[in-house]
Structure formats: C-alpha cells, structure tokens
N, CA, C and O of each residue as an XYZ file, in Angstrom:
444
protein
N     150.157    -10.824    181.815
C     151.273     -9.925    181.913
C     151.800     -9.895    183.342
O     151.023    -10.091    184.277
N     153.086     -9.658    183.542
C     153.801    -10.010    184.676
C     153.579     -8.452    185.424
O     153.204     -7.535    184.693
N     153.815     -8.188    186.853
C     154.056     -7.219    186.964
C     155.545     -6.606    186.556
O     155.697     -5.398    186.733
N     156.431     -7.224    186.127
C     157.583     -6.478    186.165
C     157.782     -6.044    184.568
O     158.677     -5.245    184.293
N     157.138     -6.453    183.781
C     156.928     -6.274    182.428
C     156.011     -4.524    182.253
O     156.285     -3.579    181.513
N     155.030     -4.671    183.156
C     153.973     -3.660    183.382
C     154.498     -2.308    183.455
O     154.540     -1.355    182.676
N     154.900     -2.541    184.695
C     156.035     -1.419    184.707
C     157.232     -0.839    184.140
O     157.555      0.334    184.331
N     157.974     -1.768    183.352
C     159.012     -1.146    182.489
C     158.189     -0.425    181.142
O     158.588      0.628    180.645
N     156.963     -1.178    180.636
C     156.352     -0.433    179.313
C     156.097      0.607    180.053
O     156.669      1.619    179.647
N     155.402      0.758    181.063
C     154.652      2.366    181.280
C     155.776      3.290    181.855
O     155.393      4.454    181.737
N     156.729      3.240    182.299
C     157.714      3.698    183.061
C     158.602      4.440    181.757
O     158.727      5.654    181.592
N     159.187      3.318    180.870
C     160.320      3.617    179.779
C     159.688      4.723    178.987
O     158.532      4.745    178.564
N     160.570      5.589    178.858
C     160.535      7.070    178.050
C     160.994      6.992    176.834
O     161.902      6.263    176.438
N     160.351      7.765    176.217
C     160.874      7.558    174.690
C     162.331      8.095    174.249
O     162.746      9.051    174.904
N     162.771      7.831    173.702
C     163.812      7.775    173.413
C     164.210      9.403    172.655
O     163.847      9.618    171.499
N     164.919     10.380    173.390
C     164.631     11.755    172.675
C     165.875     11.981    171.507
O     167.032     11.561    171.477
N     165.306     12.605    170.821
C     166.087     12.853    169.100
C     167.486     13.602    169.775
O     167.496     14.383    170.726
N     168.563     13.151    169.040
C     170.078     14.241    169.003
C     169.254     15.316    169.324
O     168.029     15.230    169.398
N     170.040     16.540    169.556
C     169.994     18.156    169.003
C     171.294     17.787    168.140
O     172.284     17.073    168.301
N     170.690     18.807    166.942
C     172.015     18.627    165.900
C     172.779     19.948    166.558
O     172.324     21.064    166.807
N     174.410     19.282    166.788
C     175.292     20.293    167.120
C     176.251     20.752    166.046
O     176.934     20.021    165.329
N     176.198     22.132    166.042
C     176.943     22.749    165.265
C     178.226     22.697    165.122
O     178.822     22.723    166.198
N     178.699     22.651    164.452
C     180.216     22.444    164.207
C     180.799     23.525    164.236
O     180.305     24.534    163.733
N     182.303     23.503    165.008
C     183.218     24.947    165.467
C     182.958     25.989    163.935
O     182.709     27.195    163.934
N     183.082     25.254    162.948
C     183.479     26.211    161.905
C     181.547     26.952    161.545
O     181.344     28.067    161.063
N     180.701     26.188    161.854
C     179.724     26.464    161.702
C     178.986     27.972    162.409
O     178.265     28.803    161.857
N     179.538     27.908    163.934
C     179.426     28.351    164.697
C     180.284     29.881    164.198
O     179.869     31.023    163.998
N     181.216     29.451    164.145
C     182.514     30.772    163.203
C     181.801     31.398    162.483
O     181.444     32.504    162.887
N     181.310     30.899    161.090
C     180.477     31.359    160.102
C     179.647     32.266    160.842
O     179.958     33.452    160.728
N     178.469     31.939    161.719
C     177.179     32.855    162.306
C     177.430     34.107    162.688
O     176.789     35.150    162.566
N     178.903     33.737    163.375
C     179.625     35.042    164.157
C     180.079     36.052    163.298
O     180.001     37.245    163.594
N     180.622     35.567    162.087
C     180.983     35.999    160.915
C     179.803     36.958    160.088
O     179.957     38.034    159.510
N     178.769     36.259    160.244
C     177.786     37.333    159.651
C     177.283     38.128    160.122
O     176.767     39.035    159.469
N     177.251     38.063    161.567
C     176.726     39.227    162.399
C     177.746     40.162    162.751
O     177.491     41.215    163.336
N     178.824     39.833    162.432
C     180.140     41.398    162.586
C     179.802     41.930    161.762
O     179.595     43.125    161.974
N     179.471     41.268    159.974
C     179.066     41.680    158.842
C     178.324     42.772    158.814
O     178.449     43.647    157.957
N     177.442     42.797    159.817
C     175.893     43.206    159.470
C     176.055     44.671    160.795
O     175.376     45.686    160.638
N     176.805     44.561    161.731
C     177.393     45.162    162.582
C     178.605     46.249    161.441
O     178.577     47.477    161.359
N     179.133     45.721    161.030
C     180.154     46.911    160.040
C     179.633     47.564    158.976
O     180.467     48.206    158.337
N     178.367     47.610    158.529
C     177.780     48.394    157.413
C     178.093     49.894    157.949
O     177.838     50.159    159.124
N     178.772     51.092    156.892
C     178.770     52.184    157.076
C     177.510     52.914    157.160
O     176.689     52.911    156.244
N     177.338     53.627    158.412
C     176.111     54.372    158.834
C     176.270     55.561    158.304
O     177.385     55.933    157.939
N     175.186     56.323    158.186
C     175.473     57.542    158.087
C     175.580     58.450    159.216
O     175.213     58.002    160.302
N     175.968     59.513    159.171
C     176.021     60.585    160.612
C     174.293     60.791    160.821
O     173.449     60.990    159.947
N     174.162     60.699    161.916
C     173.114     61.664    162.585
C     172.736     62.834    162.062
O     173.815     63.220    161.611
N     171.855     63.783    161.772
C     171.631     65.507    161.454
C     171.888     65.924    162.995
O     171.030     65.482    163.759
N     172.897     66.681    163.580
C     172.722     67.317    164.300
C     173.908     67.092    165.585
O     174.297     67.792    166.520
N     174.310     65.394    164.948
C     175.650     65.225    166.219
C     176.892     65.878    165.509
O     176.826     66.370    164.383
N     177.803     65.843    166.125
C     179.201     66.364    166.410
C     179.936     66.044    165.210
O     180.627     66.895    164.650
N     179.787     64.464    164.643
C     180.256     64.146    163.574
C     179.704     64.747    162.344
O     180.205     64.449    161.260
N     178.540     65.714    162.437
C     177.724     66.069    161.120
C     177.893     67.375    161.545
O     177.421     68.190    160.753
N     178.592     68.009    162.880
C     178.877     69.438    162.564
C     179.851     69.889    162.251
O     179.915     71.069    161.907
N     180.972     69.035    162.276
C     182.104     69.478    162.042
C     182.793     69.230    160.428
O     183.852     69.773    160.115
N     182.078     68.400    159.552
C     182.080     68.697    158.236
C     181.631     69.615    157.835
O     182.247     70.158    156.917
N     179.998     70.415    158.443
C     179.295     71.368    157.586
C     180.315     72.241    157.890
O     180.537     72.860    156.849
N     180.976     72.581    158.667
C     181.815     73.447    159.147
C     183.008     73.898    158.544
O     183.525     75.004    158.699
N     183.454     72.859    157.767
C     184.426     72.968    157.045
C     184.326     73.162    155.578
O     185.139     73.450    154.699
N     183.061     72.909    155.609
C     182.332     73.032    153.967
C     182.061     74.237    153.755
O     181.516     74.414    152.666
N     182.327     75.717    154.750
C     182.293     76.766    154.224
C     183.012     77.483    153.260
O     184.070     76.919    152.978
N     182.769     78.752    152.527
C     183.860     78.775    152.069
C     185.381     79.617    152.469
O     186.388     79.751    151.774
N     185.095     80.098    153.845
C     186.400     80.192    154.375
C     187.003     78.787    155.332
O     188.133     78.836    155.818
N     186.326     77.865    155.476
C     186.247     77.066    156.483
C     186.355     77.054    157.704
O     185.641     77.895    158.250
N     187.217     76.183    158.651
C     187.332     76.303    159.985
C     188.095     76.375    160.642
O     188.766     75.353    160.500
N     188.730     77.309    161.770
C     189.712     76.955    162.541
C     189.784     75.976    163.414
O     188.745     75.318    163.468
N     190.664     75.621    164.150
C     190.812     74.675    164.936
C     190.047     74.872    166.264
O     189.469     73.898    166.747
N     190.000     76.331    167.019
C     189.413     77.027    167.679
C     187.670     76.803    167.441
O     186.926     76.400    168.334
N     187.221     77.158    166.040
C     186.243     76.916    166.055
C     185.217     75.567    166.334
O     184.193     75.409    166.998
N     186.049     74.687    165.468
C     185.617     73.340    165.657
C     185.170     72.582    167.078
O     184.292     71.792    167.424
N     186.192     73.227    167.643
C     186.455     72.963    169.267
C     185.464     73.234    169.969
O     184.966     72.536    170.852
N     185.058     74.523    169.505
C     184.110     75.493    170.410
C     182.577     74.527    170.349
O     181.887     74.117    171.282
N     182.367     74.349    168.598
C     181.088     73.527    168.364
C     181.068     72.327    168.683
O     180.006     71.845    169.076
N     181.953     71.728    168.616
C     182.024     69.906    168.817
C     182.209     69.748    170.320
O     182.029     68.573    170.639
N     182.497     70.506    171.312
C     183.651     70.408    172.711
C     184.597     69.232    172.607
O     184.721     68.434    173.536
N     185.349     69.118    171.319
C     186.274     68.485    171.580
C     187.757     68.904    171.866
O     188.015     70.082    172.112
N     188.530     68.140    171.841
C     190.010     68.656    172.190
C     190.656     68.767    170.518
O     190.162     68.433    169.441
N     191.728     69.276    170.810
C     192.536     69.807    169.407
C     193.277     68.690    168.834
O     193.861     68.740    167.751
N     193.220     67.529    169.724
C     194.075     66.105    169.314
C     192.862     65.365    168.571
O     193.105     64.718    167.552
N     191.282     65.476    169.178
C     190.501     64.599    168.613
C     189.975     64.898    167.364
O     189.509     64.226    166.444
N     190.198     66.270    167.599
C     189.860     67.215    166.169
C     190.516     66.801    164.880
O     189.835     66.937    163.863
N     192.155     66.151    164.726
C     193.161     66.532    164.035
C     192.533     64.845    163.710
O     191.829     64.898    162.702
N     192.599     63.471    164.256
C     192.036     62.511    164.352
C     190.677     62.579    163.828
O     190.644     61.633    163.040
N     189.588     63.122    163.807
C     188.520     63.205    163.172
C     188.843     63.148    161.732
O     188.688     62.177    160.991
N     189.377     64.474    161.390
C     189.483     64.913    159.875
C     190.575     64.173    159.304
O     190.395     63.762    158.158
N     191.541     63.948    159.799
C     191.997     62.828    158.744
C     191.576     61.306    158.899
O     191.730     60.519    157.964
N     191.080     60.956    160.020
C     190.749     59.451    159.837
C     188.811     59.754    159.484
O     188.270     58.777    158.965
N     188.511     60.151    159.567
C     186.400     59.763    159.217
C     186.482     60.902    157.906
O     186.303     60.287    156.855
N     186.665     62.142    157.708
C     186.502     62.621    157.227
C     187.031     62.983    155.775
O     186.302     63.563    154.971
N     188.868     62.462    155.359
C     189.489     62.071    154.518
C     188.956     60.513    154.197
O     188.283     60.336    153.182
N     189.232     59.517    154.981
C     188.881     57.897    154.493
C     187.780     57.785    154.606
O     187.154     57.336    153.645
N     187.232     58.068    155.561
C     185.517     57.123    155.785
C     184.705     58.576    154.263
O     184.704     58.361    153.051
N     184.318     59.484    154.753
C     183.746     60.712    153.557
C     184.339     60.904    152.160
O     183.869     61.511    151.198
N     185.722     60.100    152.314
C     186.118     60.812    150.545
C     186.219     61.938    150.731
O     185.896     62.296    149.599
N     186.478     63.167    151.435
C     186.451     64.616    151.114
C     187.949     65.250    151.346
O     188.652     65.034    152.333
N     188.224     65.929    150.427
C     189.611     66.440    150.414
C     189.673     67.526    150.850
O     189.114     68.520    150.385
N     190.565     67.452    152.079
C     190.777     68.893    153.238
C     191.812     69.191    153.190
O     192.803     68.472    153.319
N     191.729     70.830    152.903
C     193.144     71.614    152.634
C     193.207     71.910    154.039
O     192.190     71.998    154.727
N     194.176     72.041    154.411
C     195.103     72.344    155.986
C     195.721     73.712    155.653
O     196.715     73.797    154.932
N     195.091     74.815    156.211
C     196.305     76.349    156.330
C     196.564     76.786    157.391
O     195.884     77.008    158.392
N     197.825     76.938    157.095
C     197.994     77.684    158.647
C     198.339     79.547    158.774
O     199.338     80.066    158.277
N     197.244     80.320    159.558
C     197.519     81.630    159.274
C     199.303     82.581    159.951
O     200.371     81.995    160.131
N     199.193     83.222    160.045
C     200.373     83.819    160.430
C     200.672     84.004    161.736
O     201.799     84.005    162.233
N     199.097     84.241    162.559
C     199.277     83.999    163.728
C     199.220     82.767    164.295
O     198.808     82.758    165.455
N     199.639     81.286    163.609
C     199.582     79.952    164.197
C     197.886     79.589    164.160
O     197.351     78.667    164.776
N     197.359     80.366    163.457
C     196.219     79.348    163.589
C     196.097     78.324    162.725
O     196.758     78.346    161.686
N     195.095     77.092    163.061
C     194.964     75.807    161.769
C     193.665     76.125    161.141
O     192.844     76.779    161.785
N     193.417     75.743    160.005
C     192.567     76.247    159.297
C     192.244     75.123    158.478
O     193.120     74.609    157.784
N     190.816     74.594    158.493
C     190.690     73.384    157.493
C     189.367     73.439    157.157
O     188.379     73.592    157.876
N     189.515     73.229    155.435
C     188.361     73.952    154.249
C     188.372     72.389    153.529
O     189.381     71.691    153.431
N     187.051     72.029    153.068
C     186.797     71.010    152.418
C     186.820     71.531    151.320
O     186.256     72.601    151.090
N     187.577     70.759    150.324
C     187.972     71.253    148.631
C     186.980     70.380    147.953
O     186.918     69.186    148.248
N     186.095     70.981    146.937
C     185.564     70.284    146.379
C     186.074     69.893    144.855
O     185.450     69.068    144.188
C-alpha cells in the first residue's frame, strides 16, 4: 500500500445522510396546528374579573354599570365591550340592557 492511498482511506469521512427538509407547505401545516391547539375556548378562572362580572349580572336585579366597575376596576368602555363581545358571543347569554331614570345602565342576564 502506497502512502498516499493510506491516508485518503483513513482520512475520508463518511458520507452524511440528507436531513429531510420540509416543504413550505409542510412547514404551514405545523404552524397551522399549533394556532389550532392555541384557539380552544378556555374556560374563565373562579375568581378573575371575567367570572365576576357574569355572576354579577346573573342576579336577579342585576348590575349597574357603576357596580361592575367598582368589582372588575374596569372602565365603562371596557365594560360595554365585555358584555357584548365575551359575554353575548363567546357565553351564549342573553343580556337585557335598562336604563333607570336617573341615567343609570343596568344589565341582567335573561335566562
């Protein structure tokens, strides 16, 4: 055996396998299932803001706007935004809106 033979067998590396690469749409798909799994409807917490301000309205005089405020510390814009977007669409629950004589808002979950 030559020396220059010697050295290319012991030297030369084996030859390493592809990595199989994923394809754009493949890649799409993965992303696709983990938003999936990310958008399952949760339920509320016992005890946060979003689970006090339904029981609240589930009385049977329900709630003023004042009140809600007081329990949640939210503002009267996020309030009005709560109950019709999570609490009409996301809950299914049908909320009567009154308003008293002295301008107050008043909102009672109808069963």
């Amino acid at each position: 055996m030559s020396t220059q033979e010697t050295t290319t067998a012991e030297t030369a590396k084996p030859k390493k396998e592809k990595a199989s690469k994923k394809t754009a749409k493949a890649k799409k798909d993965a992303k696709a299932k983990t938003v999936a799994k990310a958008t399952k409807p949760k339920s509320t917490r016992s005890g946060s803001k979003a689970a006090i301000v339904p029981d609240l309205m589930k009385r049977k005089e329900g709630a003023t706007l004042a009140e809600i405020a007081k329990a949640s510390d939210w503002q009267n814009h996020s309030i009005r935004g709560f109950v019709s977007g999570h609490v009409t669409k996301k809950l299914g629950l049908k909320v009567e809106s009154t308003k008293s004589d002295t301008g107050e808002r008043t909102y009672r979950v109808v069963s």
